[in-house]
C-alpha positions in Angstrom: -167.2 45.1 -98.8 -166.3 47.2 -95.8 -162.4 46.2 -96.7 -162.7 48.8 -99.5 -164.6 51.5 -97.8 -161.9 51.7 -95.1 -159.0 52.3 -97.1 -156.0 52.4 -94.8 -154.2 55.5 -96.5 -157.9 57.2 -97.3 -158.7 57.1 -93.8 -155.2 57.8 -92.6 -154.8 61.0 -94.6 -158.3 62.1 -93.7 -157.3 61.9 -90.1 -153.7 63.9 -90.7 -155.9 66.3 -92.6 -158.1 66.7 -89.8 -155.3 66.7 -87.0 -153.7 69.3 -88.9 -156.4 71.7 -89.3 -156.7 71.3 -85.3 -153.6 71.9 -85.3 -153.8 75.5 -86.7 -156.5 76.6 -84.6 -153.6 76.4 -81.8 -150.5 77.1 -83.6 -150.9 78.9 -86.4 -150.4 78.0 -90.2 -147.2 75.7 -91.0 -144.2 77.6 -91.2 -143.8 76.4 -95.2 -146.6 78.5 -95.6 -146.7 81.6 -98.0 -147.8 84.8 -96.0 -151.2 85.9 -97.3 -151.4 89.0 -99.4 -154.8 90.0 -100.0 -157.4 89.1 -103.0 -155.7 87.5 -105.9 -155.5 89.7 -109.4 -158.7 89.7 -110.7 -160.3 89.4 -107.6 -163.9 90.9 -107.3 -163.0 92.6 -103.9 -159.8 93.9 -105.5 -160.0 97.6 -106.0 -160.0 99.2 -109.3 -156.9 102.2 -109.5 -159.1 104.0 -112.2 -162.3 104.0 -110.7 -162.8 106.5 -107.9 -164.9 105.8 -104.7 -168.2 106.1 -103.7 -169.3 108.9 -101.4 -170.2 105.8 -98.7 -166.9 104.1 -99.0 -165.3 107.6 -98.6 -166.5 108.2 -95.2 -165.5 103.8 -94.5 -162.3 104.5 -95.2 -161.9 107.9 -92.9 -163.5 106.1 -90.4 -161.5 103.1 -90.3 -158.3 105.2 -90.9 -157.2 103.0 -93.6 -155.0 104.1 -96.3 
């Protein structure tokens, strides 16, 4: 029973997933990697071009000096 619990290559990849995400808390992503470039299209946080911004988000973005 416990022979097919313990897979060797389940548990072997859950480990080099694990050791890997360690890894990038010290290193960084893996060079392979594609740089991020903010929400995807269609995105919910994705700004709209035609609709203008509120008086609050205004001020955010004089504030923050963004943009």
């Amino acid at each position: 029973m416990w022979h097919r619990l313990l897979r060797p290559r389940r548990v072997g990849r859950a480990i080099y997933r694990a050791l890997s995400a360690f890894g990038m808390l010290h290193t960084g992503p893996h060079p392979e990697a594609e740089p991020l470039a903010g929400p995807a299209p269609g995105h919910p946080e994705r700004l709209c071009a035609d609709v203008p911004l509120t008086p609050l988000e205004r001020r955010l973005v004089r504030e923050l000096g963004v943009g």
